[in-house]
N, C-alpha and C positions, 0 to 999 in steps of 0.2 A: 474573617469569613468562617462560619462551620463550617466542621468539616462533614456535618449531613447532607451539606449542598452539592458538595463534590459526591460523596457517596449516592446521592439521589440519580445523578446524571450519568453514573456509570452505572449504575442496577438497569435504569431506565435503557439505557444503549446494548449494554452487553447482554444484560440477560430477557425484559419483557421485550424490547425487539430482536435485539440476536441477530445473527449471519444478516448480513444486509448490502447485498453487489448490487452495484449499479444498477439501477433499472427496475429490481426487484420491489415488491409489495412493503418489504420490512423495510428497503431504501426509504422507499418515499412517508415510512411510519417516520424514522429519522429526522426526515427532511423537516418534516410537519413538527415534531416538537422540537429541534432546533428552532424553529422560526417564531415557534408561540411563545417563547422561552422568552425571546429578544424585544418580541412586540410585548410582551407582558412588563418588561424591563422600561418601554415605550420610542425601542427605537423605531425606526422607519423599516422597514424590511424587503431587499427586492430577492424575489424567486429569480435566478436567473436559467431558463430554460433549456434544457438541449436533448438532440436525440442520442438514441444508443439502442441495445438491445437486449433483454431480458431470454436468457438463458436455462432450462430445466433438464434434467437427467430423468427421465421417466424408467426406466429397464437397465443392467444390466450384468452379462452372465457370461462367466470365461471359466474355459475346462478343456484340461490333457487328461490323456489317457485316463478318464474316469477320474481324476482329481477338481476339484471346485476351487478356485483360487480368488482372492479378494481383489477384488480390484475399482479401485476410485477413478471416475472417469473426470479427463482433461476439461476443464471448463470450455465451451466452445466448442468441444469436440463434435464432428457428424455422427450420425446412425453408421452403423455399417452390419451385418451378418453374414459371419464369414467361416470356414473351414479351411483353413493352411496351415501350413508347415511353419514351427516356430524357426526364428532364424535367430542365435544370438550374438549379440555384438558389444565389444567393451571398450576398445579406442576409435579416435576417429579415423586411425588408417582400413581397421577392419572396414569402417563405413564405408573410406570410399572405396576398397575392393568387393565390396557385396554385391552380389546381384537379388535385390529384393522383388520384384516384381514378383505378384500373387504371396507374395510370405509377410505372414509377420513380427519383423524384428520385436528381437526384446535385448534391451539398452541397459546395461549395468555398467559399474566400473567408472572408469573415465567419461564415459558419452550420459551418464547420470547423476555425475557429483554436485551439477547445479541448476535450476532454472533457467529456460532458454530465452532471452528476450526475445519477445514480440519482433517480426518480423518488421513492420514499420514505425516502430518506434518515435516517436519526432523529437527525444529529443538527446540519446546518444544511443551509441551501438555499439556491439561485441563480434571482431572480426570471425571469431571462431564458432561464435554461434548461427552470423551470419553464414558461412560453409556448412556446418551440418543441416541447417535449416536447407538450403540450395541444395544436398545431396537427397535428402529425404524429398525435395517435387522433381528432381530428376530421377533417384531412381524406384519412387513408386511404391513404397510396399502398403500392401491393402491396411495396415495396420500401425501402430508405434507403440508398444508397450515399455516405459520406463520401470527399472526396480530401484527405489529409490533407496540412499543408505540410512535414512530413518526409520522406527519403525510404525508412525503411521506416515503414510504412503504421500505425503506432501505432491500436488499436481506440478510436474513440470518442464512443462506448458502450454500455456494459458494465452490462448491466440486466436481471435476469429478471424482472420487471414488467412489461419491455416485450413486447409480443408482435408489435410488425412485425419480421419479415427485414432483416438488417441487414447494410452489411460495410463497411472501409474499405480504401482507394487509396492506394499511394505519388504523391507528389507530382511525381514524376516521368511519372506516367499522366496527367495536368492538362490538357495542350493535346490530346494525341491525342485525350482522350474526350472531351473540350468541344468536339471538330471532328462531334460526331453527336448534333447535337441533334433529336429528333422519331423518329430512328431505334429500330429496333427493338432490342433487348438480350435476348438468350438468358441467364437467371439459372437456375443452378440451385445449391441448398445445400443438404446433408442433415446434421441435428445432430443428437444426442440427448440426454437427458437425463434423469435419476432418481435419488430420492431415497438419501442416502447418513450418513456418519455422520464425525464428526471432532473433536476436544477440544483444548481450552487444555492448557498444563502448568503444573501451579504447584509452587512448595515456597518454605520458610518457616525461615528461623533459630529455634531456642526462643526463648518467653521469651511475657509477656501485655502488655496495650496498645494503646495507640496503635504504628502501623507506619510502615515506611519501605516504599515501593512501588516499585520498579524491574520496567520489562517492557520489551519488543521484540516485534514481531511475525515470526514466521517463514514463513507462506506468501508467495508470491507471486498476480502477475498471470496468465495466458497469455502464452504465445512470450515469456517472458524465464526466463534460471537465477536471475537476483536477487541478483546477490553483494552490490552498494550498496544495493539494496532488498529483501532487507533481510538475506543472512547474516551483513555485520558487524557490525551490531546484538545480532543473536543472537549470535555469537560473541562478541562484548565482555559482552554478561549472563552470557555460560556461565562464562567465566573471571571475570568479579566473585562470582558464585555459591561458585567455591572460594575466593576470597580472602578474601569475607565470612564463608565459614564458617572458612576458619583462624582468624581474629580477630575474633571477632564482636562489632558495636559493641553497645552499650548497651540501645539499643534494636533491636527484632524485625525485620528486613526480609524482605521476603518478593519473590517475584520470578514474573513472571508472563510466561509463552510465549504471546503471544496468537496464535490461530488468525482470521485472517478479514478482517484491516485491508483486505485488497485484493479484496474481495469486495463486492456492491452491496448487500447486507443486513447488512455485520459481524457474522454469523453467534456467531461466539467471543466477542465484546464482547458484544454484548448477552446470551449466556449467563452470562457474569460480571455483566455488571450488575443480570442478573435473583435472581444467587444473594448477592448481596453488599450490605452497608450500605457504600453509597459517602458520607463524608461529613469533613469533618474534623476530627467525635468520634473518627471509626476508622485515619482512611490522616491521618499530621502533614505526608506530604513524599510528592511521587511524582518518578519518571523518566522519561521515556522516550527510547529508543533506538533511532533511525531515518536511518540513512544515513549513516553517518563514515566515515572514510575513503577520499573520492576525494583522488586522486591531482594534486600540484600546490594543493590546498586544503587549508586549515585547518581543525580542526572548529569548529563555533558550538554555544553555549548561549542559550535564548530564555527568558524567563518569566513565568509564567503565575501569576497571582492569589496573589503574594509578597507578606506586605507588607516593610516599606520595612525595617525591621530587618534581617529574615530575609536580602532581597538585599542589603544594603551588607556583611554578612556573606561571603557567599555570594559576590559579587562579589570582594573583598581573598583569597578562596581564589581564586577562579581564574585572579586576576592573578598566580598565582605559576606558570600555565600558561600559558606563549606561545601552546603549540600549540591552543589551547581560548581564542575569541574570544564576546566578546557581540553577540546578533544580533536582529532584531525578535521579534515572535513572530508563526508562522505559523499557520493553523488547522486546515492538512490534517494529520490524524493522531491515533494513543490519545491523547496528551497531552490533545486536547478534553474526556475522558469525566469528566478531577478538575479542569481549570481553570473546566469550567462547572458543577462542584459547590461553587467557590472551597477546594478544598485547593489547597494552594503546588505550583508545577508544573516541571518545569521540562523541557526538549526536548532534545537535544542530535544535531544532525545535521552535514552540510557546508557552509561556507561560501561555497560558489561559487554562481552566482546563476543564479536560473530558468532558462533558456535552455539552458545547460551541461548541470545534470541532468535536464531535459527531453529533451536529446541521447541522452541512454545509461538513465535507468531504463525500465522497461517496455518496452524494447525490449531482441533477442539482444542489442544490444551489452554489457549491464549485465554483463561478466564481471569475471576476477580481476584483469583486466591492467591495469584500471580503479582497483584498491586501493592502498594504500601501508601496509603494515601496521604501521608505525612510528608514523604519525599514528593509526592504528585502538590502537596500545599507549598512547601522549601521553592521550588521551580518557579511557580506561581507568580510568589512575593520575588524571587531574584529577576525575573521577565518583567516583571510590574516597573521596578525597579529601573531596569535599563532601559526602558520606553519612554519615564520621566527623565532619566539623563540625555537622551536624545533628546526627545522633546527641548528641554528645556538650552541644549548647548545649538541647536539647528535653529532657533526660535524664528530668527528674523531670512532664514532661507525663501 
C-alpha cells in the first residue's frame, strides 16, 4: 500500500477538515468522505443516524482588577455575565468547606490535575469526580474556572449535563490570578447550542455469522484537528477496509466509523449499541483503532477479555512485529463497549506513556508533525495480520 494513501486521508482529516465534534459542519464533512471512500471501494454503506448537539462559543471576556486573562471556554458550557468575587480552591477538602454561592471558584492544584468525567457517563465512573461534581450543583457558584497545569489551557470539563458556566486557564495564568483573591472578576461567555444530527459509518465484507469487528472513531474534541486522536486511526481502517476487501478472510468483518468517542454522551456508540446484538454469539473478535503513530514511539496492543488460547496465538503473530509491542490494557475508549460484553478485544494505540500524549491530544498541537507514517503502515500490516489468524483459526465458529 503507498504510503500516499495513508498520507491523503490524514491531510484530508486533520488539516482540509480539521476540529470536527460531533454534530459540527466539519463532522459531517468527515462523515461524507469516510463513506465516499468506502462506496468508491464498492462496499455497501449504511449512515447510521443519531441525535446530539452542536455546540459554539460565540464571546468571551474575563478580567481582575484591570488584567485580561485568557480564557478557553468549557465545551457545553452556559452564557453567564457575571461580577463576583473570585474564590480559590486547590483540594477537594477546601471544596467541600467553601461556601461559593454568588462567587466564582477558581480550581488549581489537586481539584485541576485531571478531566472530570461526565456526570452520566454509561459506561464507568470516577468516585472522586462524582463528589466534586455533586459539591459544585450543591453549592452553586455562579462560575468554575479551572487553571489547568499545561500551558495551553486543555478544557476540563466537557459535560452538557452540567449547567454551571464553566472555562479553563493555562497554567501559566496560576500566580498572576492566585494574586486576587476576594477580588472582583468581570466574566462574561456567550455559547449556544441546538439540536443537530450525525451518524456512524459502517460497511461489511459478504458472507453470514459470527463477525470480525474493527472500528475507529473519527470525530474529535474542540480546539484540536486530531491527527493522533484520532485521523490515524481512521486512516489505518480506511486502507484495512480496501485490503480486506481485496482478499477477504474467511470470515465477515465488518468495520465501523464511530461518531461520538469524544463527546460526553457517546452519542454514535450508544446508537450502535442501541441497534445492535452486542455479544459473542454475534461479534467472535473486535478491534479498535486509537492513536498509532506518534512519532519516536511504537505502537502497543492491549487485551481485553481473550482467553488464554486465543492470546498466546495472537501474541507468536505479533511477535513477528517489532514495530507493534504488548501493553497493559487501558479503559479509556470503544474497546470498553465488547470487553465489558466479554467478546475478545483487542486496542491498539501508542506506546509512549501518559504524560507525552497528554502533551499533544486535545490540544492545537495534536497535528501531522506529530505522525510517522511508517509506524502508522508497521500497525497496519501487524492488525491485517491478526484478523487473518483469527479468521482463519475461528473459521468454522
Amino acid at each position: 500500500m503507498n504510503t500516499a494513501t495513508i498520507f491523503g486521508h490524514l491531510k484530508t482529516l486533520y488539516k482540509t477538515i480539521g476540529t470536527r465534534p460531533v454534530g459540527s459542519l466539519p463532522n459531517r464533512q468527515a462523515m461524507e468522505y469516510i463513506g465516499k471512500y468506502l462506496e468508491c471501494l464498492g462496499y455497501p454503506v449504511k449512515y447510521q443516524l443519531f441525535s446530539c448537539n452542536d455546540w459554539n462559543v460565540n464571546q468571551v471576556s474575563c478580567r481582575v482588577s484591570g488584567q485580561e486573562f485568557t480564557l478557553v471556554v468549557n465545551p457545553f458550557s452556559p452564557s453567564c455575565a457575571l461580577h463576583a468575587p473570585v474564590l480559590p480552591l486547590q483540594t477537594i477538602d477546601d471544596l467541600r468547606g467553601a461556601n461559593m454561592t454568588d462567587k466564582i471558584a477558581v480550581l488549581y492544584g489537586d481539584l485541576a490535575g485531571e478531566s472530570l468525567m461526565p456526570k452520566k457517563f454509561p459506561f464507568f465512573q470516577s468516585e472522586s469526580h462524582r463528589e466534586i461534581i455533586g459539591l459544585f450543583e450543591e453549592k452553586k457558584p455562579g462560575a468554575i474556572i479551572f487553571i489547568a497545569e499545561t500551558d495551553f489551557p486543555v478544557p476540563l470539563i466537557i459535560d452538557g449535563d452540567f449547567s454551571i458556566p464553566s472555562g479553563t486557564m493555562s497554567g501559566k495564568d496560576r500566580t498572576l490570578l492566585l494574586k486576587h483573591p476576594g477580588e472582583i472578576m468581570e466574566l462574561s461567555i456567550k455559547t449556544e447550542s441546538y439540536p443537530a444530527r450525525a451518524a456512524n459509518v459502517i460497511c461489511k465484507t459478504p458472507g453470514e455469522g459470527k463477525k470480525i469487528l474493527l472500528c475507529a472513531h473519527f470525530d474529535t474534541k474542540y480546539y484540536t484537528p486530531g491527527a493522533l486522536d484520532n485521523s490515524s486511526g481512521v486512516a489505518a481502517l480506511m486502507v484495512l477496509a480496501d485490503r480486506l476487501r481485496r482478499s477477504a478472510p474467511k470470515i465477515p468483518i465488518e468495520f465501523v466509523f464511530f461518531n461520538g468517542e469524544e463527546c460526553y454522551n457517546i452519542p454514535g456508540e450508544m446508537a450502535w449499541l442501541s441497534s445492535e446484538e452486542v455479544s459473542p454469539e454475534t461479534i467472535l473478535f473486535a478491534v479498535n483503532i486509537d492513536g498509532i503513530g506518534l512519532k519516536g514511539h511504537l505502537s502497543s496492543i492491549a487485551y481485553f477479555s481473550c482467553p488464554a488460547e486465543m492470546e498466546s496465538v495472537l501474541e507468536e503473530t505479533r511477535s513477528r512485529y517489532p514495530g507493534l509491542v504488548k501493553a497493559d490494557p487501558w479503559p479509556q475508549g470503544d474497546h470498553m463497549m465488547f470487553a465489558l460484553k466479554k467478546i475478545p478485544t483487542i486496542a491498539c494505540t501508542t506506546s509512549a506513556g501518559f504524560e507525552e500524549v497528554e502533551r499533544i491530544i486535545h490540544t492545537p498541537s495534536d497535528t501531522m508533525d506529530n505522525l510517522d507514517i511508517g509506524r502508522i503502515m508497521v500497525t497496519i500490516d501487524a492488525i491485517e495480520a491478526l484478523i487473518r489468524k483469527i479468521s482463519d483459526m475461528y473459521v468454522h465458529c
